[in-house]
C-alpha positions as CSV (number, residue, x, y, z in Angstrom):
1,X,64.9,188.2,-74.7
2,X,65.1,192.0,-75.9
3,X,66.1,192.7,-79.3
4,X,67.8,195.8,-80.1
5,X,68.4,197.7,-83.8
6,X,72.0,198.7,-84.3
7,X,70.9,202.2,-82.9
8,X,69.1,201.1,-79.4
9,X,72.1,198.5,-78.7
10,X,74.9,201.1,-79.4
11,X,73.1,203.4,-77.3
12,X,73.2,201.2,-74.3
13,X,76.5,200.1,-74.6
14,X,77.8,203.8,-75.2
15,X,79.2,203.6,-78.0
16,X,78.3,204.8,-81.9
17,X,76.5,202.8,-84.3
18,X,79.3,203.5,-86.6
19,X,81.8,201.7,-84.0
20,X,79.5,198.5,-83.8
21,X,79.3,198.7,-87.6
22,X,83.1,199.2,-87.8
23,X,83.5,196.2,-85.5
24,X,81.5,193.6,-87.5
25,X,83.6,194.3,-90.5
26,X,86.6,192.9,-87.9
27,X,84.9,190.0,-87.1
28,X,84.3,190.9,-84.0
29,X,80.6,191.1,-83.5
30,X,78.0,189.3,-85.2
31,X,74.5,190.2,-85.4
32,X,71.9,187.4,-85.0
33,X,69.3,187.4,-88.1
34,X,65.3,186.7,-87.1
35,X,63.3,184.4,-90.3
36,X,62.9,188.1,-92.1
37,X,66.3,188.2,-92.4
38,X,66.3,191.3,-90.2
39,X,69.5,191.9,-88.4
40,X,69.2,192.7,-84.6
41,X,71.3,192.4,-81.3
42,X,70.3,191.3,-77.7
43,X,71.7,191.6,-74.1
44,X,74.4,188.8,-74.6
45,X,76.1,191.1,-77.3
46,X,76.9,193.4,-74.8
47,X,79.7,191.9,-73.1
48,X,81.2,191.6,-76.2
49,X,81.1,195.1,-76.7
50,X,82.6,195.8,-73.0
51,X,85.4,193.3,-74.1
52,X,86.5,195.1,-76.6
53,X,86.1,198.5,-75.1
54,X,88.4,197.5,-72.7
55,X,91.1,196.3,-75.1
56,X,90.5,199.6,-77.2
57,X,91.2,201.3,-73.7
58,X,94.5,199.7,-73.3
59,X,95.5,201.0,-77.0
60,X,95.6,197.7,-78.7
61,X,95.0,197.8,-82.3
62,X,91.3,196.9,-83.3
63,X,92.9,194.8,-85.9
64,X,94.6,192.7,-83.0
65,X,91.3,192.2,-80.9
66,X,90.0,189.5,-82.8
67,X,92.5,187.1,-81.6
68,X,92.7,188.5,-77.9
69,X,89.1,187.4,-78.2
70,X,89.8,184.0,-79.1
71,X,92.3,183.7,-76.4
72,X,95.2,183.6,-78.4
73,X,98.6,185.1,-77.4
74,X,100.1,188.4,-79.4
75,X,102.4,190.8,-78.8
76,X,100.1,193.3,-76.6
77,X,102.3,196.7,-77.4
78,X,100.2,200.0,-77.5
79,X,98.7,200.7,-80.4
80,X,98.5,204.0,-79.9
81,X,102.2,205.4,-80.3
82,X,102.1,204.1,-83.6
83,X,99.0,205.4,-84.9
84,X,99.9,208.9,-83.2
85,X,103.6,208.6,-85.1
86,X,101.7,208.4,-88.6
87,X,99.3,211.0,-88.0
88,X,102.5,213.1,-87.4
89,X,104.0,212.1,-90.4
90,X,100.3,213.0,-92.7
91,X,100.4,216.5,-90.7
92,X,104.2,217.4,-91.4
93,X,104.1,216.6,-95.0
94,X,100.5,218.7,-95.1
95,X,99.1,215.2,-96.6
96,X,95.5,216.5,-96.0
97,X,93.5,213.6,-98.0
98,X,95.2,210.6,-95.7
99,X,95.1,212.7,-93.0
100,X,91.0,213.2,-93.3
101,X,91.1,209.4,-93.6
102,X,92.5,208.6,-90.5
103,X,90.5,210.9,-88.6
104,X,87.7,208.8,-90.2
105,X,88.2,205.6,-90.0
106,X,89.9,206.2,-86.0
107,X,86.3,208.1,-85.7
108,X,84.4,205.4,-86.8
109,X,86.7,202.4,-85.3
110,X,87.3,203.6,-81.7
111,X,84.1,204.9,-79.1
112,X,84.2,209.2,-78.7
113,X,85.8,208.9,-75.2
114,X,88.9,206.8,-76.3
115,X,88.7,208.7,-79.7
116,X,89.0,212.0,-78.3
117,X,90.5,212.0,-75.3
118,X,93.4,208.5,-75.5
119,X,94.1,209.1,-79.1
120,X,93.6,212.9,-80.3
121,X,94.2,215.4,-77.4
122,X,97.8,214.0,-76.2
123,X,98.2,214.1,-80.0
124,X,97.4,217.5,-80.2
125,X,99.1,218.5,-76.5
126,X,102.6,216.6,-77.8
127,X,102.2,218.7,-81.1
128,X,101.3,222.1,-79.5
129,X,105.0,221.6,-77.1
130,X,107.0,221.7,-80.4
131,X,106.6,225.7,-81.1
132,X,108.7,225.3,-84.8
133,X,107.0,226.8,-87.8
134,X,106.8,223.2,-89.3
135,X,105.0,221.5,-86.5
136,X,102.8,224.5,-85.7
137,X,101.8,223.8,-89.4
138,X,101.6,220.4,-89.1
139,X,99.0,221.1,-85.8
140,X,96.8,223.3,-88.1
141,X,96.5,220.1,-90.8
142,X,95.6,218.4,-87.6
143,X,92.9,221.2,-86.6
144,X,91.2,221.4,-89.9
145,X,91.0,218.0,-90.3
146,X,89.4,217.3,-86.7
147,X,87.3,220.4,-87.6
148,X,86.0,218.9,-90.8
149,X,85.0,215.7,-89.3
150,X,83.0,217.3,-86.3
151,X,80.8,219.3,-88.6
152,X,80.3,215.6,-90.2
153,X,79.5,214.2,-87.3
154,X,77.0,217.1,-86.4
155,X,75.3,217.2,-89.3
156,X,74.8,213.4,-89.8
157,X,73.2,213.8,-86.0
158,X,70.6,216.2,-86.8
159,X,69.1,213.4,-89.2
160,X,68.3,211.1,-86.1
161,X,65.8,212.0,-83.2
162,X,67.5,213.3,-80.1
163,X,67.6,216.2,-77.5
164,X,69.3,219.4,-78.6
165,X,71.9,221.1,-77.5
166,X,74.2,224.0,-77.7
167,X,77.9,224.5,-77.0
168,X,78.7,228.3,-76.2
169,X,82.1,228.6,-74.9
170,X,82.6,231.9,-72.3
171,X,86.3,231.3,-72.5
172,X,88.2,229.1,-74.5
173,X,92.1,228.6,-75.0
174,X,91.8,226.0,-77.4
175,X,89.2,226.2,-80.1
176,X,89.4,223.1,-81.2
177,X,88.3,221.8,-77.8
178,X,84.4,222.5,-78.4
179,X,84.1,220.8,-82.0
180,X,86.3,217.6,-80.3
181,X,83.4,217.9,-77.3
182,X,80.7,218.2,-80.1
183,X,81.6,214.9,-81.6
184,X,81.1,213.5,-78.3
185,X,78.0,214.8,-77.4
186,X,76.9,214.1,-81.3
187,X,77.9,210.7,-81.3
188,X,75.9,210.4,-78.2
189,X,72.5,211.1,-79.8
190,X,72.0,215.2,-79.0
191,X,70.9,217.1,-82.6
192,X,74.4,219.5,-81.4
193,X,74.9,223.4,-82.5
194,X,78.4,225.1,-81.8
195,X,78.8,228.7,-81.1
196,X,82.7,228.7,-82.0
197,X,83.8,231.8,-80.3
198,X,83.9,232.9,-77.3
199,X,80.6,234.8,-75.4
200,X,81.8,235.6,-72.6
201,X,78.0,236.9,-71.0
202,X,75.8,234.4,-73.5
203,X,72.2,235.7,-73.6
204,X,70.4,232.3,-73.0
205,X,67.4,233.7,-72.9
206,X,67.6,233.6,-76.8
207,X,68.6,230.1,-76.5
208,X,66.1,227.2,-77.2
209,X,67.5,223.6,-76.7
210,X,67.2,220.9,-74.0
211,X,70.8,221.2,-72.9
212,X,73.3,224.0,-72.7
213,X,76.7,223.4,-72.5
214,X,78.8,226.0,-71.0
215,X,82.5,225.7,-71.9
216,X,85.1,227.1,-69.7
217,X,88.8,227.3,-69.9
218,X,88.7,229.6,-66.6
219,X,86.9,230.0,-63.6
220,X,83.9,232.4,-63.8
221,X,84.8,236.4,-62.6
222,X,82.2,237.7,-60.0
223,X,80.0,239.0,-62.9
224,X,79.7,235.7,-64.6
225,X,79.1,234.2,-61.0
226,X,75.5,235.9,-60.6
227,X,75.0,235.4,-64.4
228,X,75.2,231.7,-63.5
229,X,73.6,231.5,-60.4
230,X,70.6,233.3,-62.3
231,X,70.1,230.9,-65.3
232,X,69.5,228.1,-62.6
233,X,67.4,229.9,-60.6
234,X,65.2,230.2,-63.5
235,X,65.4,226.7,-64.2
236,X,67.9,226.9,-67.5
237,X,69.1,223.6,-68.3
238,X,72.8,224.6,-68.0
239,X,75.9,221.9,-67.9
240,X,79.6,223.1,-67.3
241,X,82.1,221.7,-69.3
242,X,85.8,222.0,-70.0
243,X,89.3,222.3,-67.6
244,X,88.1,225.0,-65.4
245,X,84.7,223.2,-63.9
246,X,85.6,222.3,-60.7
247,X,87.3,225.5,-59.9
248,X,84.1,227.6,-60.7
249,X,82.2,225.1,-58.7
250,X,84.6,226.0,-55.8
251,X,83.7,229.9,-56.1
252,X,80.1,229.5,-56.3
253,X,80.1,227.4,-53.4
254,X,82.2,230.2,-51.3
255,X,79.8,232.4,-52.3
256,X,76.7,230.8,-51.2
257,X,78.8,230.2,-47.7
258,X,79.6,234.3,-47.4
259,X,76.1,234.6,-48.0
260,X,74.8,232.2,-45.6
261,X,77.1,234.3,-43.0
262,X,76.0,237.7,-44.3
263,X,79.8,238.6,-45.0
């Protein structure tokens, strides 16, 4: 049977080798140990991993997990409310220290995807609706905090082997949306750089990376239509990201058809 390192095996259950080392002070996976007294992981760790994914996903507590696991019966409430309620709390009384510390430990605990988008964007989308001095505040303790830990994230990623890649936003409403997308695309192996304003005609040619993520918080005007259309036809590896995707999608593909019809 296969063995995996911590690294391998968290990269094939997609999730972070901080999560699985997060997890095993929980109790809730165990490495086995080979006569060197080297730990390692195989195939039959892996629906543990998926089992507690899926818990994570429903917002229970990792703390609580252990005995879900063992098939015994707790109180399944979401966890998430609560966790959400005391981040509030840390952000409105600008407590920046325990703030950084559950940004953390929540990094560490939970995998990217649940991190970022169950936990910290409706966080951030609840805070942003309350438009008193106080909570805007509060949202910029939030900000900085989320900030700091990205660049952590970043930089502890540039130590291991990956691809590289780039995150160039051409229009962005939120800025905090492309570090909380870096830590995503960090914690999933790429050596990540962030461009943190907006460009909104990037010159890629100056670009040199394996992926290029293109962020966009609106759909591409006519100019930035050819720009695009251009950087694949040369064979740029270009990726769309971010809320307006599909719609920019849409306008390429009714170009291409009023083209086909010489229109």
């Amino acid at each position: 049977m296969a063995r995996f390192n911590i690294d391998v095996f968290a990269s094939q259950c997609g999730v972070t080798p901080a999560n699985i080392r997060s997890w095993q002070r929980y109790g809730l996976i165990k490495p086995h140990v080979d006569e060197r007294g080297h730990r390692f992981f195989d195939i039959n760790h892996c629906s543990r991993v998926y089992e507690i994914v899926s818990w994570l996903e429903k917002g229970v507590p990792l703390s609580n997990i252990l005995a879900l696991l063992n098939g015994e019966e707790i109180r399944r409430t979401s966890g998430w409310f609560a966790i959400q309620d005391i981040f509030i709390s840390h952000c409105q009384e600008q407590q920046h220290a325990k703030l950084r510390g559950l940004v953390w430990r929540y990094g560490r605990e939970l995998p990217p995807a649940i991190f970022i988008d169950e936990m910290i964007r409706p966080l951030r989308l609840w805070m942003s609706a309350d438009n008193r001095s106080g909570m805007i505040m509060a949202r910029a303790a939030l900000d900085g905090a989320l900030i700091e830990y990205a660049t952590f994230v970043l930089a502890s990623g540039r130590k291991r082997y990956g691809g590289s890649m780039h995150i160039i936003a051409m229009s962005l409403n939120d800025s905090v949306d492309i570090w909380l997308e870096s830590i995503r695309y960090a914690s999933d192996g790429f050596r990540v750089e962030v461009l943190p304003q907006v460009i909104a005609m990037p010159e890629l040619d100056k670009i040199k990376a394996d992926h290029i993520v293109i962020w966009i918080d609106r759909v591409f005007n006519q100019k930035q239509r050819a720009e695009y259309q251009r950087w694949l036809a040369e064979g740029k590896p270009v990726i769309l990201a971010g809320p307006a995707v599909e719609a920019t999608l849409n306008a390429l593909a009714n170009d291409s058809e009023r083209r086909l019809f010489g229109q």
